[in-house]
C-alpha positions in Angstrom: -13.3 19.6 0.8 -13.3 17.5 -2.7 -16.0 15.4 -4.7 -15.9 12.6 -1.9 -18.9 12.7 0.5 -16.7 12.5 4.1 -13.4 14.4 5.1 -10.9 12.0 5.1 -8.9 14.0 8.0 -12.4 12.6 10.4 -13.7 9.3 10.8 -15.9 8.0 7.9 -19.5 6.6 7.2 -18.4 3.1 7.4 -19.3 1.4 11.4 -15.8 -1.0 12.0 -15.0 -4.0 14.2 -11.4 -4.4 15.4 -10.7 -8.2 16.0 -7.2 -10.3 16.6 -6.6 -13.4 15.3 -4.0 -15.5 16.4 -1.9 -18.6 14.4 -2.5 -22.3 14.7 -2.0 -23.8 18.5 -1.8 -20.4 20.3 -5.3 -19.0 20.5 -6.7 -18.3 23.9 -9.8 -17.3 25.7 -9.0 -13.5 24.6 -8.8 -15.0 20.8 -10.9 -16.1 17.8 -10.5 -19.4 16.3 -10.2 -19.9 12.1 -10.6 -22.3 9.7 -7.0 -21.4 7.9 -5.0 -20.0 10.6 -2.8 -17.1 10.1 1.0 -17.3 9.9 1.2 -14.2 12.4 -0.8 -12.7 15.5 -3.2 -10.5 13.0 -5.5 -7.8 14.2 -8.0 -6.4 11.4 -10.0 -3.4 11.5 -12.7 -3.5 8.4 -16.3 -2.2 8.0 -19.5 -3.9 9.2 -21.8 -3.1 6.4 -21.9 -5.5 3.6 -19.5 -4.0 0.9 -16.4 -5.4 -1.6 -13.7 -3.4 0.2 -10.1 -3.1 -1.2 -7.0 -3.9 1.4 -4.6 -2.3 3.2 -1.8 -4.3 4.4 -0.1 -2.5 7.7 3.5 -3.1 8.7 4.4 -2.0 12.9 7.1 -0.2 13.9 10.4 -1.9 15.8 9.7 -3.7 19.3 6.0 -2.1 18.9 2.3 -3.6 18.6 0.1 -3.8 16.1 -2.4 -3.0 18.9 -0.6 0.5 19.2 -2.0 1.7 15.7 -5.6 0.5 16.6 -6.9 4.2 16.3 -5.0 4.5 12.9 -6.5 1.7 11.0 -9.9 1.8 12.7 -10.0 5.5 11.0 -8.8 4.1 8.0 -11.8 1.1 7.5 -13.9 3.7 8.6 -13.6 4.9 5.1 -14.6 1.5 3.0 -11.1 -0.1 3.7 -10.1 -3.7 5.0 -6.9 -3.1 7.0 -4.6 -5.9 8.5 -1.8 -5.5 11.2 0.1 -8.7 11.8 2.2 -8.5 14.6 5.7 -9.8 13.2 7.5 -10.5 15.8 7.4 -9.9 20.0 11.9 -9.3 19.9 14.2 -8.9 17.1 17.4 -7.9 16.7 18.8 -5.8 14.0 18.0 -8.2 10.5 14.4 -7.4 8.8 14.8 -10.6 6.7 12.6 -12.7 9.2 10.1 -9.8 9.4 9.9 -9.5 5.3 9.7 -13.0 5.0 6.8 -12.8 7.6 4.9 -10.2 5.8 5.0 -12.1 2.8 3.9 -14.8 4.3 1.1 -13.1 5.9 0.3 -12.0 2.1 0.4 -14.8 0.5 -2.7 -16.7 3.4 -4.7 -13.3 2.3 -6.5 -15.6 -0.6 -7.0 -18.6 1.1 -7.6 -17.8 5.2 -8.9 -13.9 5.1 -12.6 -14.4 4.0 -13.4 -16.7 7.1 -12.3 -13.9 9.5 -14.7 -11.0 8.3 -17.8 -10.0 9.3 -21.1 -11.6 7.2 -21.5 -10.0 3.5 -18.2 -7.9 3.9 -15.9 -9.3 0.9 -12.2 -8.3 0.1 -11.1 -7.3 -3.4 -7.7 -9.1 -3.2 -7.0 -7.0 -6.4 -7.0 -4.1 -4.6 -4.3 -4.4 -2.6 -2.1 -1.6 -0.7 1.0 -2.2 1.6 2.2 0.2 4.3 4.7 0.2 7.0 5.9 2.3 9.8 9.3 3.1 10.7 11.1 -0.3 10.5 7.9 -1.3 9.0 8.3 1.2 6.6 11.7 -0.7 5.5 10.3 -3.6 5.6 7.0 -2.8 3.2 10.1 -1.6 0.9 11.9 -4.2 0.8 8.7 -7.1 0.4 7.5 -4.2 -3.0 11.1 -4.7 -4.2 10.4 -8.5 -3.9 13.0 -9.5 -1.6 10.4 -11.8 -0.6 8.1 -13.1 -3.7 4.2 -12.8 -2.8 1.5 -14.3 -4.7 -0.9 -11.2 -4.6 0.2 -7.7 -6.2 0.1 -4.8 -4.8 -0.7 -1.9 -6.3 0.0 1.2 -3.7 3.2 1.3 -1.3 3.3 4.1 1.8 5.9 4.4 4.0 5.3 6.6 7.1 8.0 7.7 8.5 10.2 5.2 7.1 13.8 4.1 9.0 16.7 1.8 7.0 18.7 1.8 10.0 21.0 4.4 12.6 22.6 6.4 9.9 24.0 6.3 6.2 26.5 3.2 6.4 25.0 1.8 9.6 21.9 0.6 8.0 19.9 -2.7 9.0 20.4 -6.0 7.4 19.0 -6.5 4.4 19.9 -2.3 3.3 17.0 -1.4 1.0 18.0 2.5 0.4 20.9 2.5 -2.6 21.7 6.3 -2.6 21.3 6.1 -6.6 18.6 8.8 -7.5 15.3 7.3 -8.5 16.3 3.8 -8.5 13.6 1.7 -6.8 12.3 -0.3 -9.2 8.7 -0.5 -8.0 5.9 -1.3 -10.3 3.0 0.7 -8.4 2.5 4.3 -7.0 4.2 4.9 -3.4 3.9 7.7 -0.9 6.1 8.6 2.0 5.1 10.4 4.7 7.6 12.2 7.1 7.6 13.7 10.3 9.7 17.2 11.1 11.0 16.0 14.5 12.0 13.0 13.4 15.6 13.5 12.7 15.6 15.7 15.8 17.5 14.2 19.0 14.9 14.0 22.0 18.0 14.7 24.5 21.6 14.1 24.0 21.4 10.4 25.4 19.4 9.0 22.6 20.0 9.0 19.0 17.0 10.6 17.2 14.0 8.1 15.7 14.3 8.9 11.9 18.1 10.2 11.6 19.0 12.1 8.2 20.5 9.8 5.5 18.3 6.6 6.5 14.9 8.5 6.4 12.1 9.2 4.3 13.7 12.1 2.1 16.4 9.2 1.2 13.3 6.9 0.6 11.2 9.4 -1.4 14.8 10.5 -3.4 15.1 6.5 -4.9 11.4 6.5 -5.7 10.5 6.7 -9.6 6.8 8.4 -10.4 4.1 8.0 -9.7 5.7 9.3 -6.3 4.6 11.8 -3.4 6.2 13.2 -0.3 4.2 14.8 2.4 6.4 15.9 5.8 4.6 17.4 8.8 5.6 19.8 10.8 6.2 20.2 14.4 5.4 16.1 14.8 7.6 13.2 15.8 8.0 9.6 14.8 5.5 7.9 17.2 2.9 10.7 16.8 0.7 8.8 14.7 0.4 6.0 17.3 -2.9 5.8 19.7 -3.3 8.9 22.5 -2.7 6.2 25.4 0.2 3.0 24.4 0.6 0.7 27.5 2.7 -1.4 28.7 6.6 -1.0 29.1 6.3 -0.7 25.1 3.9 2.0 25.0 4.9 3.9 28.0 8.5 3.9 25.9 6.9 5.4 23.2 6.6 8.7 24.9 10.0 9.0 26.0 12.7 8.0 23.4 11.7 10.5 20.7 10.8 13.8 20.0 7.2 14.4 19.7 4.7 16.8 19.1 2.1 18.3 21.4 -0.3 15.4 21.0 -0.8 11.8 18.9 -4.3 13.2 17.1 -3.4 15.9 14.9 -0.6 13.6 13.3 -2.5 10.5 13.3 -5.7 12.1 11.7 -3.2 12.9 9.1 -1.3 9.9 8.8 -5.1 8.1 8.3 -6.7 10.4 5.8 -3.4 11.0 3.6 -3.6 7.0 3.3 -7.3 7.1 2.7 -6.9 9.3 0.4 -3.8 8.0 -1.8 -5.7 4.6 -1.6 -8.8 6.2 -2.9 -6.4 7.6 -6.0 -4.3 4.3 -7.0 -6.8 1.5 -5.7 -10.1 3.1 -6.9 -9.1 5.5 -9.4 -10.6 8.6 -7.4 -7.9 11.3 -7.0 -10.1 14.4 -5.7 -9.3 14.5 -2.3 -5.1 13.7 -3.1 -5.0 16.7 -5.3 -7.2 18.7 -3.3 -4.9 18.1 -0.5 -1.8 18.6 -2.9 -3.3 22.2 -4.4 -3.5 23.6 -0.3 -8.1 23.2 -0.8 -8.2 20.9 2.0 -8.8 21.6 6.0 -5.5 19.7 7.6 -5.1 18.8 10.9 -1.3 19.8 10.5 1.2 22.2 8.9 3.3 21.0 6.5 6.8 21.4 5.4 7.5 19.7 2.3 4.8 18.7 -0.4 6.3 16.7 -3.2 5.0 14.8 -6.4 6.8 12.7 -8.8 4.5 12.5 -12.0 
């Protein structure tokens, strides 16, 4: 497929360990104890073998787990990645600000409490530092890049997957990040946004759709500046990059509210190689497998229907 040595579309060479981590005072049995507690419920999937391994910090979507993308990041550390899922909040209601100051909270304990949570000889290169974010998570990874919240660490690579600023254009969520000015996020690193084709599409008439038009990622990718790319799937929803089996209420809600695709592992085998891939180009400088996957020389596990790049 390109120069690397694994397909980034399959699970990689890298053995993982998926671990949560809860803050000071509320660990349980079912929890690990640490030296610096976390400011948020955390749950990190990273490599076993001894390695410096760059970051990848993961944003959930609204009213949804961090254990729902457990699939998704295990894939992705499976590759030579430390990823970290706090879980931002159990309720909200419609203001991110509490869940963008939360993630820069959670960025800013990376230097001090992080290194006593990984596995022995596996180190994290804090300058190598990616955010993403799904859906409202998507907003929210936005919004911390365009330092609504100030963050001690830099990040140098922004995704957004499937990214949602709200129920429609003038009915976004508190604080709006999208400006409708052309190319106006003023983001110092590269970003991607990934969207899905049955987003925007209404599951039934009761419900509105997951990723309406004028709130989604083409208005995302439209105020991004270049370096910049765009990659929407076809015939896959907003949840399809989620695990094959979600429980709970939560999870069994997932299947119901939008439109999805025919199965989770086509779409999440994408979602997790495109991020393994843009990582490789803007955290590690290799861009084989991003441009193979641009020029149509990759093997996908989806169609897609837009390919963009800002460069």
């Amino acid at each position: 497929m390109s120069s690397s040595s694994t397909n980034v579309f399959e699970i990689g060479k890298y053995a993982t360990t998926l671990h949560r981590f809860e803050p000071a005072g509320t660990c349980n049995t079912n929890c690990t104890s640490t030296p610096v507690p976390p400011p948020k419920p955390l749950l990190i999937a990273t490599p076993t073998d001894a390695g410096d391994f760059p970051l990848l910090l993961f944003l959930h979507g609204y009213l949804l787990y961090n254990s729902f993308y457990s699939q998704l990041i295990q894939h992705v550390a499976s590759h030579g990645f430390i990823v970290i899922a706090p879980q931002l909040y159990d309720v909200a209601g419609a203001d991110a600000t509490g869940e963008i100051k939360s993630a820069a909270a959670t960025t800013n304990w990376l230097s001090e409490g992080l290194h006593g949570l990984l596995p022995p000889n596996v180190k994290a290169n804090l300058s190598k530092l990616g955010l993403a974010g799904h859906s409202r998570g998507g907003k929210t990874a936005f919004a911390l890049a365009l330092m609504k919240a100030s963050t001690t660490l830099k990040f140098l690579a922004l995704i957004g997957v499937d990214p949602v600023d709200g129920m429609d254009k003038g009915k976004q969520t508190p604080p709006p990040v999208l400006t409708y000015v052309p190319h106006s996020f003023d983001l110092d690193m590269a970003v991607m946004v990934i969207g899905s084709g049955l987003g925007e599409v209404k599951r039934n008439p009761l419900f509105p759709p997951c990723a309406p038009k004028g709130v989604n990622h083409e208005d995302f990718f439209n105020e991004c500046q270049k370096p910049a790319c765009h990659f929407v799937v076809k015939d896959y929803g907003h949840l399809d990059m989620l695990d094959d089996d979600t429980k709970g209420i939560r999870g069994k809600a997932t299947y119901c509210l939008c439109k999805n695709g025919k199965s989770r592992e086509p779409m999440r085998m994408f979602t997790a190689g495109i991020i393994v891939a843009f990582m490789r180009a803007y955290l590690d400088g290799d861009f084989s497998d991003l441009m193979s996957i641009r020029d149509g020389h990759a093997a996908l596990p989806v169609e897609f229907q837009t390919v963009e790049f800002l460069e």
